[in-house]
N, C-alpha and C positions, 0 to 999 in steps of 0.2 A: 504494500500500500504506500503511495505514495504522501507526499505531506502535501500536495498541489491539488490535491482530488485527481490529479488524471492518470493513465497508464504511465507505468514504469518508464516506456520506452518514451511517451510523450516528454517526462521530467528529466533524461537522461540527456535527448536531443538541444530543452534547455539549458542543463548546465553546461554542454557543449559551444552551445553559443555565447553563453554569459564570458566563458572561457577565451575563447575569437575575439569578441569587445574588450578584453580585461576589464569584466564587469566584477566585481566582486562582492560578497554578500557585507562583508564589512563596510564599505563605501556606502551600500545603500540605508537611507533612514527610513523607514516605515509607519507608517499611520494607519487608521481606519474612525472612516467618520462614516454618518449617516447616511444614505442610499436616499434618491429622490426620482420622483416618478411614474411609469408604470410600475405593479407588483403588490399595492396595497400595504395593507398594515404592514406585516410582516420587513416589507424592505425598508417603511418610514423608520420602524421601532430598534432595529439591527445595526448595528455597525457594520455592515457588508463590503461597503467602498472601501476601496485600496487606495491610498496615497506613496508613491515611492518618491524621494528626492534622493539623487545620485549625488552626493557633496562634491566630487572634483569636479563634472562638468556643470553644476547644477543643474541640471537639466528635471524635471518633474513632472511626475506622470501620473493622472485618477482614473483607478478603472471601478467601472458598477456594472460590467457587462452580467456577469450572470449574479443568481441569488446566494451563491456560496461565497462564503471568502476563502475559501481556499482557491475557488476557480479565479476568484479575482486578483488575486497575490499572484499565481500561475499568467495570467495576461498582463498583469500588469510588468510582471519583468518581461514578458514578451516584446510586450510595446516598447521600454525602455532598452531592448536588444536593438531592436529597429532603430529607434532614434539617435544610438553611438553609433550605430550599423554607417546611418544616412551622415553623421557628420564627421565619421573617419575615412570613407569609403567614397563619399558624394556620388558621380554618376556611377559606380561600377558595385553599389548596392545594390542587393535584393529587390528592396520598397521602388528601387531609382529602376532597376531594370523592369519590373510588373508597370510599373506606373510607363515609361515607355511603350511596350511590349503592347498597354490597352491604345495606347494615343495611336499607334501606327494600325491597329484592327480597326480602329472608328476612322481614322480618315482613309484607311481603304475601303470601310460600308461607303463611305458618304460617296467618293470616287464613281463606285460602282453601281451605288443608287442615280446620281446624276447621269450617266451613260445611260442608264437602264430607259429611266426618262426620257432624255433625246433620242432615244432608237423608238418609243411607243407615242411619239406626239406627232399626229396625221399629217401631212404636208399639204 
């Protein structure tokens, strides 16, 4: 069982990459505050939300994605892998490579949608 709520191999993959960032568990400072939102009582009343502040780069990160705080401790160093990912790496990130990878599918629809157009408009 892991301490993140997810599979083993899920939390193994993280600390793989906390390791790549020189992200370390000691650097980071931890919080949990209140949850807002969808979810009802349950999320009002709970400290579910994750707060992490990474002290070298200050960088800070709140996640309330799921109802658990473990799932959200679990994303939240996720996120925070990303965001050293994006400012040690810049274009040759992960986040930096998907985020390309979608811009070039959409303006290939869009390309192929306008051709599609000028071939079906009657003359």
């Amino acid at each position: 069982m892991s301490i993140f709520g997810v599979t083993p191999k899920k939390a193994e993959e993280l600390r793989k990459r906390m390791a790549v960032c020189s992200l370390q568990e000691k650097d980071i400072e931890e919080s949990f505050v209140h949850g807002g939102g969808p979810g009802g009582q349950k999320v009002n009343k709970s400290a579910t939300a994750v707060v992490l502040r990474h002290r070298p780069s200050s960088l800070t990160v709140k996640t309330q994605t799921a109802r658990s705080q473990a799932l959200n401790r679990f994303y939240a160093r996720r996120r925070l892998c990303e965001l050293l990912e994006a400012r040690i790496m810049g274009n040759d990130s992960p986040e930096a490579r998907r985020r390309e990878k979608i811009r070039k599918q959409k303006a290939r629809r869009k390309r192929r949608t306008r051709n599609d157009s000028t071939l079906s408009k009657p003359k």
